[in-house]
C-alpha atoms as a printed R data frame, in Angstrom:
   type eleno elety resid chain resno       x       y       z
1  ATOM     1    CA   UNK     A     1 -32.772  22.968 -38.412
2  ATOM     2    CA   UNK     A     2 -33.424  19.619 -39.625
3  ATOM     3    CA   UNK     A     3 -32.669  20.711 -43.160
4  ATOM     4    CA   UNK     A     4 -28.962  22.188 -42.160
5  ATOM     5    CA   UNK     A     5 -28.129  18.697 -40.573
6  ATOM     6    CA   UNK     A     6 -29.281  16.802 -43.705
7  ATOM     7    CA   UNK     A     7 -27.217  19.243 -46.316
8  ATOM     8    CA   UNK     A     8 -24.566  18.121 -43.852
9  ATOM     9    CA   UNK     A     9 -24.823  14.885 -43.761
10 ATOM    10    CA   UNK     A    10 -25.057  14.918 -47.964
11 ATOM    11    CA   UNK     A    11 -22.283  17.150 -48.260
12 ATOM    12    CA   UNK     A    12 -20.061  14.951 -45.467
13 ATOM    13    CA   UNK     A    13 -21.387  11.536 -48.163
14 ATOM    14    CA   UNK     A    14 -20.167  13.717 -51.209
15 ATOM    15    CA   UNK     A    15 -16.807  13.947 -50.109
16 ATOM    16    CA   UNK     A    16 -16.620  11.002 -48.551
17 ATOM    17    CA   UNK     A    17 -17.774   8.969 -51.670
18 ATOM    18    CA   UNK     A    18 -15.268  11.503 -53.555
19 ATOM    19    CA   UNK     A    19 -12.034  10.700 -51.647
20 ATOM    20    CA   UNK     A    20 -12.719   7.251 -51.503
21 ATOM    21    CA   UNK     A    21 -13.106   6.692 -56.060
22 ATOM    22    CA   UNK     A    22 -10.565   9.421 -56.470
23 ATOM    23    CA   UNK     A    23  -7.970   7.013 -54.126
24 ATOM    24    CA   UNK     A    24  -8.880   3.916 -56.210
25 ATOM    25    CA   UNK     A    25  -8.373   6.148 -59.701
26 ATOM    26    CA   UNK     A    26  -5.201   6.896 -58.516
27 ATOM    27    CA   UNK     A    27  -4.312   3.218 -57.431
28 ATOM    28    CA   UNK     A    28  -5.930   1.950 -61.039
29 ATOM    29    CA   UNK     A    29  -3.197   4.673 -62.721
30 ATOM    30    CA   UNK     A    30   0.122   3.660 -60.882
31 ATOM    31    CA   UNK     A    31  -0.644  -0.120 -61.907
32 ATOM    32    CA   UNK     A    32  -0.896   0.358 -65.033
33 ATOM    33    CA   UNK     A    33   1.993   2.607 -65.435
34 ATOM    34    CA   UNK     A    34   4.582  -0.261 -63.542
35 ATOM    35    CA   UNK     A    35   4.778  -3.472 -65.416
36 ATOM    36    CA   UNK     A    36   5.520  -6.359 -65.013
37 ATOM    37    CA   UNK     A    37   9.484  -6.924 -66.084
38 ATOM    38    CA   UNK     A    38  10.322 -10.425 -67.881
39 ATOM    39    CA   UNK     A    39  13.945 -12.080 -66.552
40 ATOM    40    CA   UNK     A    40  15.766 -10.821 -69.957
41 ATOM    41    CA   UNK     A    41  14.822  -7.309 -69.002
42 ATOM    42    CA   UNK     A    42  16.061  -7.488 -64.931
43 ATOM    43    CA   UNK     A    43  19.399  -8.721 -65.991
44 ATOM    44    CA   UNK     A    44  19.883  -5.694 -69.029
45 ATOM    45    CA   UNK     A    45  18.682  -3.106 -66.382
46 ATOM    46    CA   UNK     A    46  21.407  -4.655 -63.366
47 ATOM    47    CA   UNK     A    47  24.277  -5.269 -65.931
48 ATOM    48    CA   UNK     A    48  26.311  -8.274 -66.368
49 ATOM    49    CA   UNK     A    49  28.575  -8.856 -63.578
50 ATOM    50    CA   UNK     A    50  30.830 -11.918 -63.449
51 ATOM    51    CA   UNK     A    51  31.324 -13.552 -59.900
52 ATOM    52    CA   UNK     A    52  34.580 -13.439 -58.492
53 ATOM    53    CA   UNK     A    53  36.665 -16.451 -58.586
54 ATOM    54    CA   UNK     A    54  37.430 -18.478 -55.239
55 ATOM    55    CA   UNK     A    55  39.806 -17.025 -53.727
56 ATOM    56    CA   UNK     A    56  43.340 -19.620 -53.529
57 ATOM    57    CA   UNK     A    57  43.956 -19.682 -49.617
58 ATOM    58    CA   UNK     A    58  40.396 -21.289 -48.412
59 ATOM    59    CA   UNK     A    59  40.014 -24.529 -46.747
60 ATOM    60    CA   UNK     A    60  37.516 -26.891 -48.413
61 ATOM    61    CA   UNK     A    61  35.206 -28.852 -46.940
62 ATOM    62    CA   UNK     A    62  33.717 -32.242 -47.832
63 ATOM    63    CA   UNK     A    63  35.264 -32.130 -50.870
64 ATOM    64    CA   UNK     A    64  39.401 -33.360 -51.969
65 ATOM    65    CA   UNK     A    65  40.205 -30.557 -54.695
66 ATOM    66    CA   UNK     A    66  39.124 -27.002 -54.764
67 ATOM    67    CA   UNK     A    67  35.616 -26.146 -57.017
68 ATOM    68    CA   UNK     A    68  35.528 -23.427 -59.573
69 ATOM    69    CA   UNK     A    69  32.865 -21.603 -60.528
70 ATOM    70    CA   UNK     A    70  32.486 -23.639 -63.516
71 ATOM    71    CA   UNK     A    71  31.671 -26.749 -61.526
72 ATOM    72    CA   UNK     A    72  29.109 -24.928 -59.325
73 ATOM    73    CA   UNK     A    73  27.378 -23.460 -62.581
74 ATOM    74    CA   UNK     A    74  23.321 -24.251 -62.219
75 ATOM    75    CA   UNK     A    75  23.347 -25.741 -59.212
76 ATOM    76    CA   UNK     A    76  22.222 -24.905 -55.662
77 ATOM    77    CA   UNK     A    77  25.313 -23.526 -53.622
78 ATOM    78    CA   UNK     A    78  25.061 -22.904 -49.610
79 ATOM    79    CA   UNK     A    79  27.686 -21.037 -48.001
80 ATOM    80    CA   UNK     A    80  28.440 -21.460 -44.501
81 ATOM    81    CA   UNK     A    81  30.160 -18.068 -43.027
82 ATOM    82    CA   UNK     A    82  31.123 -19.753 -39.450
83 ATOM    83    CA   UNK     A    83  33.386 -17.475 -36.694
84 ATOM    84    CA   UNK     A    84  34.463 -19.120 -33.532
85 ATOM    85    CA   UNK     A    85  35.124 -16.255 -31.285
86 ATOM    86    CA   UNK     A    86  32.738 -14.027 -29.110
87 ATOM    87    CA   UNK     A    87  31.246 -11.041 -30.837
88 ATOM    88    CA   UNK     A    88  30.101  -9.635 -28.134
């Protein structure tokens, strides 16, 4: 009797130890297969798209003449989509 329970118990630590190493081969093989893409390589894979240009009827803010694009270039833009009725 005491023999059946300890085949058990090994058999139960065989699998156990097997699951566990067969998970972390698998883990080890999708990391190396994804790598790490450089900045160059994002913007081939998404395509160059241009922005739109401002459209002419907006009201400014804090500013006398409209921007373009060209003025904004490589600098930090916030835009402020405000409503002022109830959306409920």
């Amino acid at each position: 009797m005491l023999q059946v329970i300890m085949k058990k118990k090994i058999v139960i630590f065989i699998l156990t130890l097997t699951l566990i190493f067969s998970t972390l081969l698998v883990c080890q093989e999708r990391d190396k297969k994804s790598k790490k893409l450089s900045k160059e390589e994002i913007l081939l894979l998404m395509g160059k798209k241009e922005a739109y240009p401002f459209p002419s009827n907006i009201e400014w803010l804090n500013t006398k003449n409209p921007l373009s694009l060209k003025e904004l270039r490589g600098k930090f833009v916030l835009l402020d989509f405000w409503t002022y009725c109830c959306i409920n």
